[in-house]
C-alpha positions in Angstrom: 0.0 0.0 0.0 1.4 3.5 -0.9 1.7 6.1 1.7 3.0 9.7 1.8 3.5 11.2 5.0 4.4 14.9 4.9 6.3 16.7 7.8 8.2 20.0 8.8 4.9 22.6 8.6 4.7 24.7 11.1 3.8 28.6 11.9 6.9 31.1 10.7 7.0 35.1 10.2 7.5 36.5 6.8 11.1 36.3 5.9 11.0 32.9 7.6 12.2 29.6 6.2 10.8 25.8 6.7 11.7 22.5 5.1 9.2 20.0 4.2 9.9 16.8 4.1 7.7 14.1 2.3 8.5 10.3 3.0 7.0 7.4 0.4 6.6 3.4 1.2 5.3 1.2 -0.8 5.9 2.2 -4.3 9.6 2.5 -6.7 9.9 5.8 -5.1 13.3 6.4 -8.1 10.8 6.1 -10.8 8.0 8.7 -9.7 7.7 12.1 -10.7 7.2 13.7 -7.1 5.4 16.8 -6.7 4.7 19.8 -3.8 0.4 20.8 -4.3 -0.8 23.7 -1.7 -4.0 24.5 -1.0 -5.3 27.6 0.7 -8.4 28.3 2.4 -11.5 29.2 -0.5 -8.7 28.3 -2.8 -7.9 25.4 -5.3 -4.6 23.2 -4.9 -2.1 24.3 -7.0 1.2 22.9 -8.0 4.2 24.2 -6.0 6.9 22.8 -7.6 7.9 19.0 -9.2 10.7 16.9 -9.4 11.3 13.8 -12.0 13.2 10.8 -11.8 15.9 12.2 -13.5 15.8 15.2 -11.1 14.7 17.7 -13.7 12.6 20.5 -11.4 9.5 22.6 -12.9 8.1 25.1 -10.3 4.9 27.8 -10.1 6.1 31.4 -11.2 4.8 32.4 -8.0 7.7 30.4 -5.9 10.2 29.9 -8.2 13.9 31.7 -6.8 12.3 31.1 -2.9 11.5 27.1 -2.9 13.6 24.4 -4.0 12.8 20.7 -4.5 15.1 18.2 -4.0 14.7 14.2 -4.0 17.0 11.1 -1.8 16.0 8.7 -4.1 17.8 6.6 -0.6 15.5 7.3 1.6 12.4 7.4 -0.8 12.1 11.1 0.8 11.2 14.5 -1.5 12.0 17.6 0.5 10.4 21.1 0.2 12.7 23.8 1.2 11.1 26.7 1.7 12.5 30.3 2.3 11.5 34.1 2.1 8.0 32.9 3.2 5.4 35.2 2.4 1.6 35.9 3.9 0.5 34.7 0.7 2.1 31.1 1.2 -0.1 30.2 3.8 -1.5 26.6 2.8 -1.4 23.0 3.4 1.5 22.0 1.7 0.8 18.2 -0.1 2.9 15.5 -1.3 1.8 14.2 -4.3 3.7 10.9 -6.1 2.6 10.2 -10.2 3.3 6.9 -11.6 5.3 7.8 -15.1 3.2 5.4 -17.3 0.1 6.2 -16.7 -2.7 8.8 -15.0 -2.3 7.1 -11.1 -1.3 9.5 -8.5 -1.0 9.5 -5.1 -1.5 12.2 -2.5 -0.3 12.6 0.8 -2.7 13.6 4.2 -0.9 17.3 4.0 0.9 19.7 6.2 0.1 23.3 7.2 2.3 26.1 7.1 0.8 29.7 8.3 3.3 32.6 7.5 1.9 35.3 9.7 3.7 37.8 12.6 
């Protein structure tokens, strides 16, 4: 059985930095395309930011220069870090695994980060 299990949210001022960690069982965790989704309140989940298996990185205009992705394909772990956290990034922060050959994702139970002083 698959399971994500997201960790490292937490409440930070603006400025502040986290890093999300997002650990996977049950699945080649090397071969997915791993991916950061947020979801604010009243909002729809967006994508954050992706990594593939080769390590190529794709991330939303609105984060990109301020989060990095980054994969241990050893400890079947995608990280999250997150810095120069803004009001605006207030979400849940999801973990989201896609199987390369076909449409089957997984998603992950989510972790809240509140950027507020």
């Amino acid at each position: 059985q698959v399971q994500l299990v997201e960790s490292g949210g937490g409440l930070v001022q603006p400025g502040g930095s986290l890093r999300l960690s997002c650990a996977a069982s049950g699945l080649a965790f090397q071969i997915y395309t791993m991916s950061w989704y947020r979801q604010a309140p009243g909002k729809q989940r967006e994508l954050v930011a992706s990594i593939g298996s080769g390590g190529n990185t794709n991330y939303a205009d609105s984060v990109r220069g301020r989060f990095t992705i980054a994969r241990d394909n050893a400890k079947n772990t995608v990280f999250l870090q997150v810095d120069g956290l803004k009001p605006e990034d207030t979400a849940v922060y999801y973990c989201r695994a896609d199987r390369p050959w076909d449409r089957i994702y997984y998603w992950g139970q989510g972790t809240q980060v509140t950027v507020s002083s």
